[in-house]
PANUZA-494037 format. One record per residue: residue in one letter; y, x, z of N, C-alpha, C, CB in turn. Coordinates in steps of 0.02 Angstrom, whole numbers, padded with zeros to 5 digits, always signed. Glycine has a CB too. Layout:
BEGIN
AYXZYXZYXZYXZ;...
END
This chain:
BEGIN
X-00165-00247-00340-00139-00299-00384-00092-00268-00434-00102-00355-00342;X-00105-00274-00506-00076-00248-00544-00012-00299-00596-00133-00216-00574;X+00056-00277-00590+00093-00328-00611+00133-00300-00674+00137-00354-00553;X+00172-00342-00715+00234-00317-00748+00298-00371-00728+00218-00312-00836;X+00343-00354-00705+00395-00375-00680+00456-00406-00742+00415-00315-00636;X+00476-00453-00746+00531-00474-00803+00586-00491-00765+00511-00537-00853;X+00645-00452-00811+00720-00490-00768+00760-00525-00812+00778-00434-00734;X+00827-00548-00782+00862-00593-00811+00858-00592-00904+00933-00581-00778;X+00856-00539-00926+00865-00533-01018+00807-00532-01043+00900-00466-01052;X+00754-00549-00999+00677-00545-01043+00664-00481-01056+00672-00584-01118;X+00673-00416-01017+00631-00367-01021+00573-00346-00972+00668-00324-01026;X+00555-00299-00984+00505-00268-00924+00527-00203-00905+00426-00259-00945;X+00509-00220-00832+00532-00162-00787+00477-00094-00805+00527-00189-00697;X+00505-00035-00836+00460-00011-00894+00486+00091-00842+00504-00042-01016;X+00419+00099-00846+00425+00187-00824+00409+00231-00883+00366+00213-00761;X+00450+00262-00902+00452+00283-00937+00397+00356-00960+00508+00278-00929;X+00396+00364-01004+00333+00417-01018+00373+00509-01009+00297+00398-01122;X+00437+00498-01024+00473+00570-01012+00518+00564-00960+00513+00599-01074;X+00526+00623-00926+00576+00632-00874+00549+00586-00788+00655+00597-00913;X+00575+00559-00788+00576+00496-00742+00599+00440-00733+00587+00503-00705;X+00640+00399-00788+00678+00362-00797+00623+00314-00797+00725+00374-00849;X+00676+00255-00767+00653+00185-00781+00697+00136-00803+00627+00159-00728;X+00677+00100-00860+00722+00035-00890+00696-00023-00897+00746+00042-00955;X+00731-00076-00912+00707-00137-00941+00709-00162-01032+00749-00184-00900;X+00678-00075-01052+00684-00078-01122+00624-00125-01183+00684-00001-01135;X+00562-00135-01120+00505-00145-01148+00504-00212-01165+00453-00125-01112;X+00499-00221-01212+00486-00328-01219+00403-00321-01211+00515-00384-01330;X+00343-00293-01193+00304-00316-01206+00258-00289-01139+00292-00306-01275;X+00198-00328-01117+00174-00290-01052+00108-00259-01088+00155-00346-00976;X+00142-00163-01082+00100-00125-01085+00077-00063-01050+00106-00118-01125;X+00040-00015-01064+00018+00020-01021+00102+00062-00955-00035+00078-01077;X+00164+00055-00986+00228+00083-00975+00253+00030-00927+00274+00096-01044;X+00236-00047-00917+00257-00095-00919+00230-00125-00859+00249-00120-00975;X+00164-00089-00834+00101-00118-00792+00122-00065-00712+00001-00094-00843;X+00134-00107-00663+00129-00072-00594+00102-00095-00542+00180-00058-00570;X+00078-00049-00508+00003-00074-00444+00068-00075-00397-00088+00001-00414;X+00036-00141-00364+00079-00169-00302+00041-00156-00253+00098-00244-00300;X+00071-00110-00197+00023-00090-00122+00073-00117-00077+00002+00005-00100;X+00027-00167-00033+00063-00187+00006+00078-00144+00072+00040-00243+00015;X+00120-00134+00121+00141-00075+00167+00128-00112+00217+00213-00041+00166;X+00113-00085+00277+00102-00128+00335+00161-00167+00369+00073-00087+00386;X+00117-00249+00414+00193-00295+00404+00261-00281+00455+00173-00383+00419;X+00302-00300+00438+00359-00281+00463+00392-00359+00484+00400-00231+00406;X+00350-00391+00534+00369-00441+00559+00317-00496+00507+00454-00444+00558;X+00353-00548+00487+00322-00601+00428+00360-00578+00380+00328-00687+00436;X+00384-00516+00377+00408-00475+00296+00348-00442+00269+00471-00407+00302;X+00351-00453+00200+00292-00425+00154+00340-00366+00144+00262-00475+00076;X+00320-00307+00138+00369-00236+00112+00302-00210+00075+00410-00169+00186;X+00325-00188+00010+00287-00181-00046+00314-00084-00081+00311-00262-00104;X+00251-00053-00113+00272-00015-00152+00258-00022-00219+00259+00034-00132;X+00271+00011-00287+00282-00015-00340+00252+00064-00370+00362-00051-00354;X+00205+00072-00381+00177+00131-00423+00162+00117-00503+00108+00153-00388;X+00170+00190-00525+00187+00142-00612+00121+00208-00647+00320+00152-00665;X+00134+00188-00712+00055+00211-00762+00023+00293-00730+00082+00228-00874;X+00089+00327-00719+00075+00394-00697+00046+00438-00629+00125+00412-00706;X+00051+00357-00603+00060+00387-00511+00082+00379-00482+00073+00429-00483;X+00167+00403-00493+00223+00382-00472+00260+00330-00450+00243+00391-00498;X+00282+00342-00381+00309+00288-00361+00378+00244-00402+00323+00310-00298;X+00389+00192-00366+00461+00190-00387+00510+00190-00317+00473+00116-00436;X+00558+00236-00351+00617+00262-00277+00668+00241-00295+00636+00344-00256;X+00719+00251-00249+00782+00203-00254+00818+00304-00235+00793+00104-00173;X+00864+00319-00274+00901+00377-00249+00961+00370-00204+00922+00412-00303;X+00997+00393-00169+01071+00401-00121+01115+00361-00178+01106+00502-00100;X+01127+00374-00237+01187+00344-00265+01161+00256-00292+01216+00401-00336;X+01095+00259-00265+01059+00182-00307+01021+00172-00337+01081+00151-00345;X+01037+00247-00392+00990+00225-00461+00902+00244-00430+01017+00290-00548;X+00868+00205-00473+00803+00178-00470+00768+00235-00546+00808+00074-00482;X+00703+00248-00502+00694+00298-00538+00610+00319-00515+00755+00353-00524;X+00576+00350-00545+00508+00367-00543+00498+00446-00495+00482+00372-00628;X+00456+00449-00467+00436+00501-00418+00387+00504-00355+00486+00515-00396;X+00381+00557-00309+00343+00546-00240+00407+00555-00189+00272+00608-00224;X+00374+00511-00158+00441+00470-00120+00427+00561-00056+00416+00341-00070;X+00493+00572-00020+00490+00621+00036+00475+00581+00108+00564+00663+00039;X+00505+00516+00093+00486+00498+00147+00483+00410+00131+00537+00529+00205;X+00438+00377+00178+00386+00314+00144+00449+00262+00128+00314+00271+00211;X+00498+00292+00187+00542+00212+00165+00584+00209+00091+00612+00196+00231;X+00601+00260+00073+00640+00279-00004+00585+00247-00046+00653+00376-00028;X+00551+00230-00045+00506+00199-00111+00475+00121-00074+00425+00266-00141;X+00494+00100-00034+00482+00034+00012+00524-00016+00005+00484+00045+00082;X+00492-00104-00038+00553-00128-00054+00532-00196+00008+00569-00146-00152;X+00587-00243+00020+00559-00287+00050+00555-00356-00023+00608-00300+00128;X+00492-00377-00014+00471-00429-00049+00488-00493-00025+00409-00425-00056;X+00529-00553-00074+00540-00613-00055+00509-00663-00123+00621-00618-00036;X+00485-00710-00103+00436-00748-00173+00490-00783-00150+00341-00780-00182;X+00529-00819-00218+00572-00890-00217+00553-00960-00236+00623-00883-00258;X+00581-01017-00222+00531-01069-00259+00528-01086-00335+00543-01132-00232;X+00571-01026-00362+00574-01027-00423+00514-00989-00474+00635-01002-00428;X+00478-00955-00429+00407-00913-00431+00440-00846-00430+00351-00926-00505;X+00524-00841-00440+00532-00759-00458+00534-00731-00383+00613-00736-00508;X+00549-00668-00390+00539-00614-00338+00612-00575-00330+00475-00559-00364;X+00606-00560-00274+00672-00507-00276+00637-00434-00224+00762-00555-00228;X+00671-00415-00244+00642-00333-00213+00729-00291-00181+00592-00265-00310;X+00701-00300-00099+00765-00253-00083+00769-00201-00059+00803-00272-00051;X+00768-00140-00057+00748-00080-00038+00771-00088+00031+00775-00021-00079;X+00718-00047+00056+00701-00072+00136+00754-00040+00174+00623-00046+00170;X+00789+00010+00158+00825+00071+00209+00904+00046+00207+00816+00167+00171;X+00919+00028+00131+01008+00008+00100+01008-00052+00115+01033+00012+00012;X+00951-00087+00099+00942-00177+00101+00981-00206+00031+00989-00218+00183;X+00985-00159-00008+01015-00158-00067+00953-00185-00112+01047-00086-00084;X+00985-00240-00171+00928-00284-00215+00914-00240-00262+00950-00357-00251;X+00850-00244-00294+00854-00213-00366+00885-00248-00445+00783-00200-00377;X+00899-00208-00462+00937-00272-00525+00930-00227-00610+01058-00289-00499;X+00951-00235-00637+00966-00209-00715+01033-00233-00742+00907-00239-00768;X+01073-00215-00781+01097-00200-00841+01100-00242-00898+01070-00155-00856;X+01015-00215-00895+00992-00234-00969+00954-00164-00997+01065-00257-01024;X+00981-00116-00953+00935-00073-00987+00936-00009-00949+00953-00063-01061;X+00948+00013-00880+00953+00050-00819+00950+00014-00750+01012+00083-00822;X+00906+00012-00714+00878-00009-00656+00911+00030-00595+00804+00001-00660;X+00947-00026-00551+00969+00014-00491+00980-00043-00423+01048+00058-00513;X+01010-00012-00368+01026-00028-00315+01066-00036-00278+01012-00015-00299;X+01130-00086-00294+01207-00067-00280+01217-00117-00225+01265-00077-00348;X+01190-00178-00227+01209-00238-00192+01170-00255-00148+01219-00289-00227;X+01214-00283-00091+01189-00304-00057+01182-00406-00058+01220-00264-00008;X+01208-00427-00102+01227-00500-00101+01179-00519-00176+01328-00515-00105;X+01155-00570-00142+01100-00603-00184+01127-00627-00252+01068-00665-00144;X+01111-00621-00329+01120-00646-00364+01074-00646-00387+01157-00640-00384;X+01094-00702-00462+01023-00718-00494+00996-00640-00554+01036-00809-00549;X+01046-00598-00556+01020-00548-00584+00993-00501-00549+01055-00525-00617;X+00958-00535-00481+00899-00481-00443+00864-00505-00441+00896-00450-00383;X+00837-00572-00475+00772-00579-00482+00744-00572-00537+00757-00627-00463;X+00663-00583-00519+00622-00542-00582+00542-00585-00563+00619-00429-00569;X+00539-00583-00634+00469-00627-00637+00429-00598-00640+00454-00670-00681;X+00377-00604-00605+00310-00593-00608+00242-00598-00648+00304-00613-00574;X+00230-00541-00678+00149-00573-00711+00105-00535-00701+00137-00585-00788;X+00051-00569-00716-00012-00545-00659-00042-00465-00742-00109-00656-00632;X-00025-00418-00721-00076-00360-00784-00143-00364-00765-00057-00266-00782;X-00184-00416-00775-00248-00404-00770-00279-00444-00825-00273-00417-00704;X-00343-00438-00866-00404-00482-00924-00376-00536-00894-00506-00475-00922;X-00340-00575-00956-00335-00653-00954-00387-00700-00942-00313-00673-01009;X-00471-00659-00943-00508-00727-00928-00518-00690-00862-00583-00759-00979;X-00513-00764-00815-00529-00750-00765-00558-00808-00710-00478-00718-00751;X-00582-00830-00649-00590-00889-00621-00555-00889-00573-00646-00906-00607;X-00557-00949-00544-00493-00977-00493-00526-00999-00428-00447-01050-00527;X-00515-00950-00371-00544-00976-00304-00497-01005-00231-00586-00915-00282;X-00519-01040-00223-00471-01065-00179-00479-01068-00104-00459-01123-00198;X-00457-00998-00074-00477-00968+00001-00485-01038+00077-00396-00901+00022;X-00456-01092+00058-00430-01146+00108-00504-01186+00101-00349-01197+00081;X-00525-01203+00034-00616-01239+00035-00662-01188+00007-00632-01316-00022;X-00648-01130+00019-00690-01068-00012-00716-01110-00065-00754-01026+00040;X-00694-01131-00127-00745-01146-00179-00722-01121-00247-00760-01223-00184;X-00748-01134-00295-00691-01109-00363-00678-01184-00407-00737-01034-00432;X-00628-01176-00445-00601-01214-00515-00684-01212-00530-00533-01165-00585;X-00695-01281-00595-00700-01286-00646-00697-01334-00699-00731-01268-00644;X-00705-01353-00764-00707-01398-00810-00762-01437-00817-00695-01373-00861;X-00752-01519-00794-00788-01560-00815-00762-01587-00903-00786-01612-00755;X-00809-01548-00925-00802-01572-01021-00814-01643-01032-00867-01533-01079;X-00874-01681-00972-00873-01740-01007-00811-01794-00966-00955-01769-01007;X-00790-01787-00917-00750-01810-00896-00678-01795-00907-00767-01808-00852;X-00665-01732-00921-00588-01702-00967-00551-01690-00898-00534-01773-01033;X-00579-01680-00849-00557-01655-00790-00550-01592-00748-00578-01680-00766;X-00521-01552-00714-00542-01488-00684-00563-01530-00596-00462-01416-00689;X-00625-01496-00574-00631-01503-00494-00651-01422-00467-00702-01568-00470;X-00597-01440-00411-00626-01373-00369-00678-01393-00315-00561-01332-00326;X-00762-01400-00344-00792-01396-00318-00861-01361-00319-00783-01434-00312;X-00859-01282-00337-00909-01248-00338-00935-01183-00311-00912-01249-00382;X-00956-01163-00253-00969-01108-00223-00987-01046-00255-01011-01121-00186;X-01010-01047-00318-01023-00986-00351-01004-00982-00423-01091-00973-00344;X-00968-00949-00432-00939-00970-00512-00990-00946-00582-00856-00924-00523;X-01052-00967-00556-01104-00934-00612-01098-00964-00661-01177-00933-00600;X-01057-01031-00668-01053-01089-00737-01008-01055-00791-01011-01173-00715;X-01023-01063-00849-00969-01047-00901-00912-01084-00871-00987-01071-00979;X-00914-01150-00870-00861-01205-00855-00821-01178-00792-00897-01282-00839;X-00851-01098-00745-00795-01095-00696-00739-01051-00708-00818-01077-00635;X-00722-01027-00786-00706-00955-00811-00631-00983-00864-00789-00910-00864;X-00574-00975-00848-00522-01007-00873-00495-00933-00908-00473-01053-00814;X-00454-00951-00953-00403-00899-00985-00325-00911-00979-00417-00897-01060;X-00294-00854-00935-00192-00884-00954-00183-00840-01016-00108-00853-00877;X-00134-00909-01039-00089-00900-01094-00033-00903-01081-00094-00937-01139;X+00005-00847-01072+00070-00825-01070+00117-00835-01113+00072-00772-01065;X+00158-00894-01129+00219-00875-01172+00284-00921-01139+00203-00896-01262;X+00318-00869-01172+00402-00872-01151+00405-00896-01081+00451-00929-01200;X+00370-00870-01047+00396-00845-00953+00341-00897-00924+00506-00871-00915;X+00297-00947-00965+00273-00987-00898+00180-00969-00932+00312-01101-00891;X+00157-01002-00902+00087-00984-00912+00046-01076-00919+00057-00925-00829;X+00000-01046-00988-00042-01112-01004-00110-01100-00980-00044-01132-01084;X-00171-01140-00955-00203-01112-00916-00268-01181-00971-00173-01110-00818;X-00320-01113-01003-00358-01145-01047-00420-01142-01015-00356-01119-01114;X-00446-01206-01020-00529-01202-00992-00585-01156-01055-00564-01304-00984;X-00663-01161-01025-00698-01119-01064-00726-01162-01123-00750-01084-01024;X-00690-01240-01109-00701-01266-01190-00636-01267-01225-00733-01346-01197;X-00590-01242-01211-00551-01245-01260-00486-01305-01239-00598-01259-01324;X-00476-01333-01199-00423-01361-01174-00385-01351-01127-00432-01402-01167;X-00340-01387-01116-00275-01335-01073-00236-01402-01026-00196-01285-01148;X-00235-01383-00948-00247-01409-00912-00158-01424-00920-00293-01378-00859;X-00130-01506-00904-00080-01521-00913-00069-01580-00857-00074-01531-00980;X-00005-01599-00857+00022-01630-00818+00004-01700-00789+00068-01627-00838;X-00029-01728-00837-00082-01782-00816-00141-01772-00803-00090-01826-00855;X-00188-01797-00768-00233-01784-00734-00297-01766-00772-00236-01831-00693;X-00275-01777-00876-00314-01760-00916-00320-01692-00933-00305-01792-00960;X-00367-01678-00989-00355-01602-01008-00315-01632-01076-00437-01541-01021;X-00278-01583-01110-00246-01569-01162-00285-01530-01220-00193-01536-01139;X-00294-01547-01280-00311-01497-01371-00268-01458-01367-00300-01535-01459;X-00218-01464-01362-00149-01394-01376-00108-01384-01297-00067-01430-01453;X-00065-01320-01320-00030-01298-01270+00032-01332-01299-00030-01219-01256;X+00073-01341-01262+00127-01381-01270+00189-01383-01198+00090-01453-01286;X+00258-01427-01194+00282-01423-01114+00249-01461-01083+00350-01440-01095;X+00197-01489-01112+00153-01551-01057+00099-01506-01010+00095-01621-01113;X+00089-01437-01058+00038-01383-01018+00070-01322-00984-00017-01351-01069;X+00144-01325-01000+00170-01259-00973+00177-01274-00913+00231-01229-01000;X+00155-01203-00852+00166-01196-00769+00196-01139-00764+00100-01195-00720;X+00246-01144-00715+00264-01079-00670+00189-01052-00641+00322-01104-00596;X+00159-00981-00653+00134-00943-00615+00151-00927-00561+00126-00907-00636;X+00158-00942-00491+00193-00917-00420+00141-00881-00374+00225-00985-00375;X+00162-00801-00383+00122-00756-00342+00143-00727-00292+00100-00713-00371;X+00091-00712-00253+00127-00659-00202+00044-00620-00203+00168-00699-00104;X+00088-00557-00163+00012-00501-00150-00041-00510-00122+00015-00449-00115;X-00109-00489-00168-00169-00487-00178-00182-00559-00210-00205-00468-00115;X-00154-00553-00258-00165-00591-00311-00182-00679-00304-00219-00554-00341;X-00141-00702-00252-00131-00764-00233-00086-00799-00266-00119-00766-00176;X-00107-00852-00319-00061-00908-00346-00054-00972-00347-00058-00906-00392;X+00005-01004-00378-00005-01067-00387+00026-01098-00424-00005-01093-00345;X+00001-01150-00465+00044-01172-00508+00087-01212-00500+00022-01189-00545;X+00151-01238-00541+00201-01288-00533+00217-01291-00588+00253-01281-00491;X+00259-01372-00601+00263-01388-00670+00358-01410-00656+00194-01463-00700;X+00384-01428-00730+00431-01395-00727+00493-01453-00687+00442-01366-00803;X+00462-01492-00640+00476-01536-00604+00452-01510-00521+00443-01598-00636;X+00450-01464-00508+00419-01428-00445+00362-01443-00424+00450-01434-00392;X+00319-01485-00463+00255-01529-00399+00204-01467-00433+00216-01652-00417;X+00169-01477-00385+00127-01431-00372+00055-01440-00397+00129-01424-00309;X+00022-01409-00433-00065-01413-00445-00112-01384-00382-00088-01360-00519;X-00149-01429-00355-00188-01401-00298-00261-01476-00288-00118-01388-00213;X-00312-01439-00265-00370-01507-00272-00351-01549-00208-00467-01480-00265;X-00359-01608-00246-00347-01672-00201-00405-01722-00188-00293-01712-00232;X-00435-01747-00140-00471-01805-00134-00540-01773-00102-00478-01846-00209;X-00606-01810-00097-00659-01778-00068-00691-01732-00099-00699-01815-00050;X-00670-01745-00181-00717-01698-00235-00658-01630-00263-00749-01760-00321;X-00603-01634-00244-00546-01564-00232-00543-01594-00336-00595-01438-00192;X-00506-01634-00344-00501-01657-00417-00433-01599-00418-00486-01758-00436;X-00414-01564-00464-00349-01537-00461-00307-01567-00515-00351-01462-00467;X-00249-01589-00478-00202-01639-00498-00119-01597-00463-00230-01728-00458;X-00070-01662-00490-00010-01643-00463+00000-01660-00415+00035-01654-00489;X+00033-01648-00361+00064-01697-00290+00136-01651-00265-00010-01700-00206;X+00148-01656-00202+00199-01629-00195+00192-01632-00102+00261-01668-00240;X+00139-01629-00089+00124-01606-00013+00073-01585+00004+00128-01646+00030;X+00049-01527-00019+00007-01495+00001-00036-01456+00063+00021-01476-00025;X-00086-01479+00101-00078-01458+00162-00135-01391+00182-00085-01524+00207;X-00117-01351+00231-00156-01292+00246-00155-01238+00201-00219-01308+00254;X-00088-01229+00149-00101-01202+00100-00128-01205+00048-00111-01178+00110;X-00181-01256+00041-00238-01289-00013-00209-01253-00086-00234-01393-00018;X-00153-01246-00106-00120-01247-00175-00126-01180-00194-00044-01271-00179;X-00148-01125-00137-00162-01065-00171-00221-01042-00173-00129-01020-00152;X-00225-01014-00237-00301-00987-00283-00298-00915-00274-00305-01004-00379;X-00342-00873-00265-00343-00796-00301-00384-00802-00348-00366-00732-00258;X-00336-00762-00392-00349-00743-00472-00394-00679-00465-00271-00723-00521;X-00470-00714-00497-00501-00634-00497-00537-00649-00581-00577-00611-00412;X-00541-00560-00595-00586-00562-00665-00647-00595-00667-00606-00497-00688;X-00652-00643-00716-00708-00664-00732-00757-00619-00719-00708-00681-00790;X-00832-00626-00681-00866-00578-00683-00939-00602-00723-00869-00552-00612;X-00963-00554-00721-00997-00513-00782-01094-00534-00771-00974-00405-00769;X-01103-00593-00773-01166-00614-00773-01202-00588-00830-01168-00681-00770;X-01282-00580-00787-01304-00564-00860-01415-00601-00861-01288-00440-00870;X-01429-00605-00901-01485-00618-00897-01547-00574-00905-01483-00658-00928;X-01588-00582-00873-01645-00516-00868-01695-00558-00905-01677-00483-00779;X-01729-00524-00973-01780-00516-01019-01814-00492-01036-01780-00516-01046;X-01917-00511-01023-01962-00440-01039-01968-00426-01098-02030-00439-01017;X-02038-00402-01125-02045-00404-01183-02073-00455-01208-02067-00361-01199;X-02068-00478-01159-02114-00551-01190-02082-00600-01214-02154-00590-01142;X-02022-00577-01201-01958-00625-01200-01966-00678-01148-01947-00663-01271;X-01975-00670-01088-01966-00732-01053-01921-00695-00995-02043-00774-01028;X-01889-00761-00954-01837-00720-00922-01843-00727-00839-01763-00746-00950;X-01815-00667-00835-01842-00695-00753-01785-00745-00711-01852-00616-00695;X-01822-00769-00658-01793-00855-00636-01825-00829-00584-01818-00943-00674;X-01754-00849-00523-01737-00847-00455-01763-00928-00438-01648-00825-00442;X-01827-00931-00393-01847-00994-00381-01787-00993-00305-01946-01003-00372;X-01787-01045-00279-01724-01066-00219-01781-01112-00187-01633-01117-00250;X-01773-01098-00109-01806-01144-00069-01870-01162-00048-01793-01183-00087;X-01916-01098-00084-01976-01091-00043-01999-01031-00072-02029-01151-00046;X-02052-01004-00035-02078-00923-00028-02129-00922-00084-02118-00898+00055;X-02114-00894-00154-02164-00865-00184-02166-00791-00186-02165-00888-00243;X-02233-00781-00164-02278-00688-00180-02261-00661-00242-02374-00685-00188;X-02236-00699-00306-02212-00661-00368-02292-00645-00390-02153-00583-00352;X-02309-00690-00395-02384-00695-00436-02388-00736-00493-02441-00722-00394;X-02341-00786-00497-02341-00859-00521-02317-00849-00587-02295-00912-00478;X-02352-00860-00655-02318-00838-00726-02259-00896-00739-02382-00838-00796;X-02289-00948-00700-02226-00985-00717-02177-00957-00686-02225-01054-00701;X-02129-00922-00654-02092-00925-00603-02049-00867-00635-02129-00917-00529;X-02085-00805-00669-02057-00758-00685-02074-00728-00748-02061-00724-00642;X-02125-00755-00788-02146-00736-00851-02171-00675-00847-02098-00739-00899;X-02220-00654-00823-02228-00596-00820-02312-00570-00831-02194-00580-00758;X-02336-00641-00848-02414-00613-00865-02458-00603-00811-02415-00545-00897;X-02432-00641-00752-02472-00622-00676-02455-00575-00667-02543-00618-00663;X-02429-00521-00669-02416-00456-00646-02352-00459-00573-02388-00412-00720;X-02387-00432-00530-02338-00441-00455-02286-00404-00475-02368-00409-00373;X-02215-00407-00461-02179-00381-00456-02137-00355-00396-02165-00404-00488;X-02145-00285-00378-02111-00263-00303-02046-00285-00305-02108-00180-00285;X-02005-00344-00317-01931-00364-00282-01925-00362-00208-01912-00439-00300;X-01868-00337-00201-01855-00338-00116-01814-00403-00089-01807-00267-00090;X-01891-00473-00086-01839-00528-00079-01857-00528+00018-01862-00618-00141;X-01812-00552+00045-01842-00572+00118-01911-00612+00137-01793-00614+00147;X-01944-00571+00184-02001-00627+00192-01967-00657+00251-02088-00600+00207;X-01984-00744+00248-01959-00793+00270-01973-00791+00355-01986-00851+00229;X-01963-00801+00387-01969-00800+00455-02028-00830+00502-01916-00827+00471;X-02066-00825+00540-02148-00848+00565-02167-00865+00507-02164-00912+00620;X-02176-00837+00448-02227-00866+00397-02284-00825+00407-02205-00864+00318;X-02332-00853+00401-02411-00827+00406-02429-00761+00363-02465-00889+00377;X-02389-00759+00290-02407-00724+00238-02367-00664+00258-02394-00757+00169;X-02398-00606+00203-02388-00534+00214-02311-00535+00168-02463-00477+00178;X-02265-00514+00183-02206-00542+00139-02216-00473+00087-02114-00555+00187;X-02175-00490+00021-02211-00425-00045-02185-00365-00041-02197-00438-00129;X-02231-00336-00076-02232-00259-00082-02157-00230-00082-02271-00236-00153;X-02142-00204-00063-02081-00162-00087-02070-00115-00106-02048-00153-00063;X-02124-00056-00125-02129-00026-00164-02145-00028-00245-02151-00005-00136;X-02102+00025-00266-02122+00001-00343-02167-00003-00359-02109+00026-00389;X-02202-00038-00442-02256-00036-00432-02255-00014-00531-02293-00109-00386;X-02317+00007-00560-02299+00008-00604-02296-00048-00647-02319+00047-00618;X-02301-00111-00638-02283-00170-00665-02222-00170-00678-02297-00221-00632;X-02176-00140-00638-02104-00144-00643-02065-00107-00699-02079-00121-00581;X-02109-00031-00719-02117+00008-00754-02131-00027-00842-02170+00046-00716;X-02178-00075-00816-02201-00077-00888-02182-00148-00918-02283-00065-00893;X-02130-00179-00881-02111-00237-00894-02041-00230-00940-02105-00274-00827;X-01996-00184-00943-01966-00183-01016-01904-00228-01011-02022-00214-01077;X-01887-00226-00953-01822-00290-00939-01757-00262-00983-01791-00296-00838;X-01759-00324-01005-01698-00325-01067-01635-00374-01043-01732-00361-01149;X-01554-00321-01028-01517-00348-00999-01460-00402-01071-01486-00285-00950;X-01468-00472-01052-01403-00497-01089-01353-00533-01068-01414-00530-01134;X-01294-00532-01102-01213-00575-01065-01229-00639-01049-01139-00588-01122;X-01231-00659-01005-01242-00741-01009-01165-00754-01020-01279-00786-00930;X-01121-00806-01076-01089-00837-01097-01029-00833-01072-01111-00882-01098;X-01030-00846-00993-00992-00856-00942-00950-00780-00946-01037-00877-00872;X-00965-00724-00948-00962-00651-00954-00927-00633-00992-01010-00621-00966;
END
């Protein structure tokens, strides 16, 4: 899980390209700005996290505090303990001092042990803003009903354009746009513009588990038999958290004939059938399962040169 961290003055927790220094000089999340979060094995119901940045390098906490880039000598010097707040921010306390991490404003260190609000730090996800939304509690994903102006989480495979959303990040909260172009807001409609009616707290924790909240605490999570996603404020079994993964990368297969091939569902064809696959009668060796006590010889699986001379032409389907 790849993050950039923001603290109290709106910077980013930034590793620097010379020496080993680390600051909160960066206003912007870039390659300096971006760090892989590995989670460490658990230490009770404590998440303890390490923080590796563009180079490799860990991030370590030294004897006098200061916070700084390197390979740790030993695992616990670069081991922070992770706490998600209900504010979505994070605090990070080095596992050995129990000391918070904090800033300045522009030098990163480890002095305290007593919670303030200048040890926390916001979270954003460094990964392609388009991405789809799955929700581990009804294994299904997000998507946009366009004619209804609704989002439902009710779809097992996110092959639809409509299951593929984009965040829009500004000034600390995140707007969350469908694949037509509207942006999911506080009433149970979709929204034309981003606005405070569309801004959410992003609230993560590791391996890329989130959830949204609006700026009244209630929570976005699917509700009812068809998982409509709406606001409420009692969420049960966890329901309210999604993992954020990259949109993935469909594509469509085309001969020369231009016709495309089509996955029939729900009964056994030999791959003879021109309707089925466009292919001019020509068998094609796919390695699909032959179906179980069926009478027939299930197909070839060796190549054949039909396969050879069929010319499959790969394109993005939309969704991609």
């Amino acid at each position: 899980m790849q993050i950039g961290l923001i603290n109290w003055t709106g910077g980013y927790l930034t590793g620097e390209c010379y020496g080993d220094g680390v600051t909160v000089l960066g206003n912007a999340l870039g390659k300096k700005q971006t760090w892989e979060l590995k989670v460490a094995p658990k230490e009770g119901k404590q998440t303890v996290v390490a923080l590796i940045g563009h180079q490799g390098q860990h991030l370590l906490v030294d004897a006098d505090g200061m916070v700084r880039c390197g390979q740790p000598v030993l695992d616990k010097q670069s081991q922070f303990l992770l706490e998600v707040h209900p504010s979505g921010a994070w605090t990070l306390q080095q596992l050995e001092s129990k000391k918070y991490m904090e800033s300045d404003g522009e030098d990163v260190f480890c002095v305290s042990q007593d919670l303030t609000s200048y040890h926390m730090w916001m979270p954003q996800l460094a990964m392609h803003v388009h991405v789809v939304l799955f929700n581990p509690t009804s294994q299904l994903y997000a998507r946009v009903d366009p004619e209804l102006n609704r989002i439902w989480v009710d779809t097992p495979v996110p092959y639809l354009e409509e299951c593929s959303f984009i965040l829009r990040f500004r000034n600390g909260v995140c707007h969350l746009e469908t694949s037509n172009h509207r942006f999911i807001s506080r009433s149970e409609k979709l929204a034309k513009k981003p606005s405070a009616e569309t801004a959410f707290h992003l609230n993560l924790k590791p391996g890329c588990l989130a959830f949204l909240t609006d700026r009244d605490g209630r929570i976005l999570y699917p509700q009812g038999s068809r998982g409509l996603l709406s606001l409420g404020v009692s969420p049960k079994d966890q329901e309210e958290w999604f993992i954020i993964k990259k949109c993935p990368q469909w594509v469509s297969l085309k001969t020369r004939a231009k016709k495309y091939v089509t996955i029939v569902c729900g009964k056994y064809t030999p791959f003879s059938s021109t309707s089925m696959l466009g292919t001019g009668g020509k068998k094609l060796g796919l390695p699909f399962p032959h179906p179980p006590n069926a009478d027939k010889p299930g197909p070839d699986l060796t190549p054949t040169p039909a396969m050879m001379e069929l010319g499959l032409h790969v394109s993005h389907s939309p969704a991609g």
